[in-house]
GUVODO-649217 format. One record per atom (N, C-alpha, C): residue number from 1; atom name; residue in one letter; x, z, y. Coordinates in steps of 0.1 Angstrom, whole numbers, padded with zeros to 4 digits, always signed. Each point is the difference from the previous one (the first is absolute). Example, Ala and Ser with C-alpha at 12.3 -4.5 7.8 and 13.67 -1.06 7.14 Angstrom:
<sites>
@resi=1 name=N resn=a X=+0132 Z=+0078 Y=-0057
@resi=1 name=CA resn=a X=-0009 Z=+0000 Y=+0012
@resi=1 name=C resn=a X=+0009 Z=+0000 Y=+0012
@resi=2 name=N resn=s X=-0004 Z=-0007 Y=+0011
@resi=2 name=CA resn=s X=+0009 Z=+0000 Y=+0011
@resi=2 name=C resn=s X=-0008 Z=+0008 Y=+0011
</sites>
This chain:
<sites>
@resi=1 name=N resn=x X=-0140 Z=+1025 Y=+0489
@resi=1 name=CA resn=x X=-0001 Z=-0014 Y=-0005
@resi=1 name=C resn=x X=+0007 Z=-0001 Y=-0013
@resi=2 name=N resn=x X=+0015 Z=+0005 Y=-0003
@resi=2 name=CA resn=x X=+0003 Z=-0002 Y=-0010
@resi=2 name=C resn=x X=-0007 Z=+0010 Y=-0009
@resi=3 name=N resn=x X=-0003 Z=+0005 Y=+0002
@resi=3 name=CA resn=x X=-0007 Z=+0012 Y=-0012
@resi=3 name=C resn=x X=-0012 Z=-0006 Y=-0005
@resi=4 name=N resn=x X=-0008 Z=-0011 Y=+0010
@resi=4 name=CA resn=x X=-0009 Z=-0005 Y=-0004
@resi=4 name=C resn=x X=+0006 Z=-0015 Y=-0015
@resi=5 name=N resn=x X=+0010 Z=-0005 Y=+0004
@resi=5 name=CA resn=x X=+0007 Z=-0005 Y=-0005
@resi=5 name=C resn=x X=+0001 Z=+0000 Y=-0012
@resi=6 name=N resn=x X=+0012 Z=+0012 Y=-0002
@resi=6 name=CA resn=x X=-0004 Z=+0006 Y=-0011
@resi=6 name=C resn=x X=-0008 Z=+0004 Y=-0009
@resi=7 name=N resn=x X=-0010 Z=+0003 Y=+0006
@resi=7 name=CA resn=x X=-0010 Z=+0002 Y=-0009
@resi=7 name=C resn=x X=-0004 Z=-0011 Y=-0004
@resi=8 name=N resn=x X=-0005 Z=-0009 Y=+0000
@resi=8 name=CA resn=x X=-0005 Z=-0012 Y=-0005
@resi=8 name=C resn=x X=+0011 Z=-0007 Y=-0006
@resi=9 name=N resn=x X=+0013 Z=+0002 Y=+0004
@resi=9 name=CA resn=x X=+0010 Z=-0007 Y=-0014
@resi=9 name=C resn=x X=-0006 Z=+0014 Y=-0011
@resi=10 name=N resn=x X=+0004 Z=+0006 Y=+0000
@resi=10 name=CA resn=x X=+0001 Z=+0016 Y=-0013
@resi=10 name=C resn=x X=-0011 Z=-0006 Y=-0007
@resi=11 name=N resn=x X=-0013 Z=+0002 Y=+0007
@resi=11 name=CA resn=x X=-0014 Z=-0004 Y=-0004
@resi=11 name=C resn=x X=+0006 Z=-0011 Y=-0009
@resi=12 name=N resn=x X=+0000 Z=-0012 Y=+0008
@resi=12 name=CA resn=x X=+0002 Z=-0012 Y=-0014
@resi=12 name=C resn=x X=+0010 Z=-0001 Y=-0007
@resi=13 name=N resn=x X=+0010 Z=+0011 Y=-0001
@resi=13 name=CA resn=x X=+0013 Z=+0000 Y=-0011
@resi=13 name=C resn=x X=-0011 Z=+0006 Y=-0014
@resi=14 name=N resn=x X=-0005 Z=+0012 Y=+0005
@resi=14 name=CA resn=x X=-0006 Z=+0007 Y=-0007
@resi=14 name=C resn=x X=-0013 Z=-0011 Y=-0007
@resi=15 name=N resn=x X=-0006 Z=-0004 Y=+0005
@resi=15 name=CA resn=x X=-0010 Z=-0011 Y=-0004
@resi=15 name=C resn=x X=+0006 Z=-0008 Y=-0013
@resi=16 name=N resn=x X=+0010 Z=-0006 Y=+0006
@resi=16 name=CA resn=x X=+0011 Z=-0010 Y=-0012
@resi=16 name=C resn=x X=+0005 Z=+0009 Y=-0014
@resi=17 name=N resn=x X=-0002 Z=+0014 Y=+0006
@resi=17 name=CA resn=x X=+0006 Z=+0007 Y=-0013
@resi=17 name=C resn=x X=-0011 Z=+0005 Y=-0010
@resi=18 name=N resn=x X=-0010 Z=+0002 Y=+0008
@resi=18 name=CA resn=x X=-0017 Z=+0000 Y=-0004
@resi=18 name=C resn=x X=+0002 Z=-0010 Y=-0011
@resi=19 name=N resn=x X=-0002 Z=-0014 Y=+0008
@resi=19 name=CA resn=x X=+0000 Z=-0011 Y=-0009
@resi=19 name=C resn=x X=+0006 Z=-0003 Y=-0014
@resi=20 name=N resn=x X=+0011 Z=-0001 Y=+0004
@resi=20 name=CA resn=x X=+0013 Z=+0000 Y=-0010
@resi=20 name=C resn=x X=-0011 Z=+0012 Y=-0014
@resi=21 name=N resn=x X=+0001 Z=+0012 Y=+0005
@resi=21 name=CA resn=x X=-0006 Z=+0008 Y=-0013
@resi=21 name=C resn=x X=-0009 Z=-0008 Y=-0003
@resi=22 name=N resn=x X=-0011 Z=-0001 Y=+0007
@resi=22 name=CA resn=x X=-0016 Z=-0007 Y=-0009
@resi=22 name=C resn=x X=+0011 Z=-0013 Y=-0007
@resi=23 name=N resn=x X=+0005 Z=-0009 Y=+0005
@resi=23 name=CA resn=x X=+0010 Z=-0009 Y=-0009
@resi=23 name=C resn=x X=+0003 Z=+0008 Y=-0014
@resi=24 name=N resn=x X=+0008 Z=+0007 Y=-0004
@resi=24 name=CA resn=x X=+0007 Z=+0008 Y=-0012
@resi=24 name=C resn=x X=-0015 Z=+0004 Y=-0004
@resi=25 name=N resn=x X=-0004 Z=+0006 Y=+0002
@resi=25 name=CA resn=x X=-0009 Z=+0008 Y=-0002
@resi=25 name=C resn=x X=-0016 Z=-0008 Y=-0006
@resi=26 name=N resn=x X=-0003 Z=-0008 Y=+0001
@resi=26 name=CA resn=x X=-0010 Z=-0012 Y=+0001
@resi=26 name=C resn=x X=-0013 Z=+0007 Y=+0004
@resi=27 name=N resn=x X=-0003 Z=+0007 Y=+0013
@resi=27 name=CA resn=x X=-0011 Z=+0006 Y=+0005
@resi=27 name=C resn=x X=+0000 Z=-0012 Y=+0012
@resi=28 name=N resn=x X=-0013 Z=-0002 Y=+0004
@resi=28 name=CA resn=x X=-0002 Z=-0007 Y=+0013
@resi=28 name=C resn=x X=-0006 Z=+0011 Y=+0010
@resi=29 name=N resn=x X=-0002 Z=-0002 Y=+0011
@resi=29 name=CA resn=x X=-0003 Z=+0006 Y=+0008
@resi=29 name=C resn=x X=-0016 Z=+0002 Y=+0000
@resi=30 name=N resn=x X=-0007 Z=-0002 Y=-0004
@resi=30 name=CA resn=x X=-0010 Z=-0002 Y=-0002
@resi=30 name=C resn=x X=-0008 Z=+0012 Y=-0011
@resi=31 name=N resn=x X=+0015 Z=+0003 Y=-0007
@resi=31 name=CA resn=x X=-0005 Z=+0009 Y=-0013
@resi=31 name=C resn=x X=+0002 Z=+0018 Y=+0009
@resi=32 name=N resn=x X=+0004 Z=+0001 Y=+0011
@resi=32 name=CA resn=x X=-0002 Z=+0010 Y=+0005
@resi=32 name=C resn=x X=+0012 Z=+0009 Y=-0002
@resi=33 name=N resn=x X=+0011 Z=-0003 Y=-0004
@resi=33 name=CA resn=x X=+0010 Z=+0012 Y=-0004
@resi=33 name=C resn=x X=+0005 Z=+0008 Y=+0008
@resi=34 name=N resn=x X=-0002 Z=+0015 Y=-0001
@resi=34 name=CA resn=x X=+0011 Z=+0004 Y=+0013
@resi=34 name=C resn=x X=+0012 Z=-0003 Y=+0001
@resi=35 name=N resn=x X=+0009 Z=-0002 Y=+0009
@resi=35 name=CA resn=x X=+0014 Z=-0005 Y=+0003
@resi=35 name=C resn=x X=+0008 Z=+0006 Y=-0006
@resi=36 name=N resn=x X=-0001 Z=+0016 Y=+0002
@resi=36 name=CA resn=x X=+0010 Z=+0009 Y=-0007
@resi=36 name=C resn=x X=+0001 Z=-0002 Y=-0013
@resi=37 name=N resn=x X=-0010 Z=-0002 Y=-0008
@resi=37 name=CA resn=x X=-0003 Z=-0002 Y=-0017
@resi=37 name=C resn=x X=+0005 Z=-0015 Y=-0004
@resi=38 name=N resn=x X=-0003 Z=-0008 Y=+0012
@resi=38 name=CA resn=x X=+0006 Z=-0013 Y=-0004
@resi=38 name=C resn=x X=+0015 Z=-0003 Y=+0000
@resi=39 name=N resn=x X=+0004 Z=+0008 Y=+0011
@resi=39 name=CA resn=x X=+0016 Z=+0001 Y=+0000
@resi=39 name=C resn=x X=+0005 Z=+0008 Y=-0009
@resi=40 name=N resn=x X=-0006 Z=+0011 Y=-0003
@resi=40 name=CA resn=x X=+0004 Z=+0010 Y=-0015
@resi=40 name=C resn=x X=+0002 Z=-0010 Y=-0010
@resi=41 name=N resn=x X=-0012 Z=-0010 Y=-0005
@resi=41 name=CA resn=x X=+0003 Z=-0007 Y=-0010
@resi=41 name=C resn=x X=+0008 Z=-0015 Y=-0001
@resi=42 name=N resn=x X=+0001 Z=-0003 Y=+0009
@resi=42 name=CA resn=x X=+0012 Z=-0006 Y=+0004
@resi=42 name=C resn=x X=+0016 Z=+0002 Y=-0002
@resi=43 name=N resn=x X=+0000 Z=+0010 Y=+0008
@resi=43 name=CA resn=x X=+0012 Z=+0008 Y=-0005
@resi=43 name=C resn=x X=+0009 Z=-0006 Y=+0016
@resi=44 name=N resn=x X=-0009 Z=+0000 Y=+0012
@resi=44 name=CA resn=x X=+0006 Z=-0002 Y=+0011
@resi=44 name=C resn=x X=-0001 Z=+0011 Y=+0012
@resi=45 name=N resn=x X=+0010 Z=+0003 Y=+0012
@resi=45 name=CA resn=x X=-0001 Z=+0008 Y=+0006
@resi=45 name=C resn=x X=-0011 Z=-0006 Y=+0009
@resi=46 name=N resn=x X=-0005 Z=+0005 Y=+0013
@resi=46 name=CA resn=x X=-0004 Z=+0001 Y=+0006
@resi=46 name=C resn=x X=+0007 Z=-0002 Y=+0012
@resi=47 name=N resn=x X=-0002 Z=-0008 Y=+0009
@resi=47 name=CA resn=x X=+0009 Z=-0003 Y=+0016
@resi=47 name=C resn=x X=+0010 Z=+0016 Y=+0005
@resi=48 name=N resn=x X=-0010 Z=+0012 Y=-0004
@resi=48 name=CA resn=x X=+0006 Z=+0010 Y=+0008
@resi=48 name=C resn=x X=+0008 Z=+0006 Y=-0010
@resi=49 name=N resn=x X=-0005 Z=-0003 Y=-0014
@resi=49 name=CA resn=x X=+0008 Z=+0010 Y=-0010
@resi=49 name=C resn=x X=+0011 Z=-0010 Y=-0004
@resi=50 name=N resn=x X=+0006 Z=-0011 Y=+0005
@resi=50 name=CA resn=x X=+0010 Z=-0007 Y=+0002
@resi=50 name=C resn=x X=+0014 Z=+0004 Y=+0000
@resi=51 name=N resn=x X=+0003 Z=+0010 Y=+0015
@resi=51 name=CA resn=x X=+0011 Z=+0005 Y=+0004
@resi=51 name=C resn=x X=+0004 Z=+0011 Y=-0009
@resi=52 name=N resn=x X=-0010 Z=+0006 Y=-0008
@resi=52 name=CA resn=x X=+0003 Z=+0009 Y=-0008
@resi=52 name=C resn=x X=+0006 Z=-0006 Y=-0015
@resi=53 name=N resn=x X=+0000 Z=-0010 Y=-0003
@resi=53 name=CA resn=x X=+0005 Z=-0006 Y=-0011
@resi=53 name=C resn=x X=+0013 Z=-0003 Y=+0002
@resi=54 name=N resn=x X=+0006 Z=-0001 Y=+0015
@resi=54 name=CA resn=x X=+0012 Z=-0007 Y=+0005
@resi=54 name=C resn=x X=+0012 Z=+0011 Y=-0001
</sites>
């Protein structure tokens, strides 16, 4: 149960950080960006590549 948990918080942290980039970035969702390239241009980590900045 908690793993299930989990996952649906992580999911929507990562969602908000999605966001935030298309924010900086002025892409909508709509325009199709992969995440990885959107976060590249952003200049933001990623939920998992997080702990590695710490």
């Amino acid at each position: 149960m908690i793993s299930i948990i989990y996952g649906i918080a992580h999911r929507a942290v990562q969602v908000a950080i999605n966001d935030v980039a298309r924010s900086i970035t002025g892409c909508r969702r709509r325009d199709h960006i992969r995440i990885e390239d959107l976060l590249r241009t952003a200049k933001i980590p990623s939920l998992n590549e997080i702990p590695s900045w710490l």
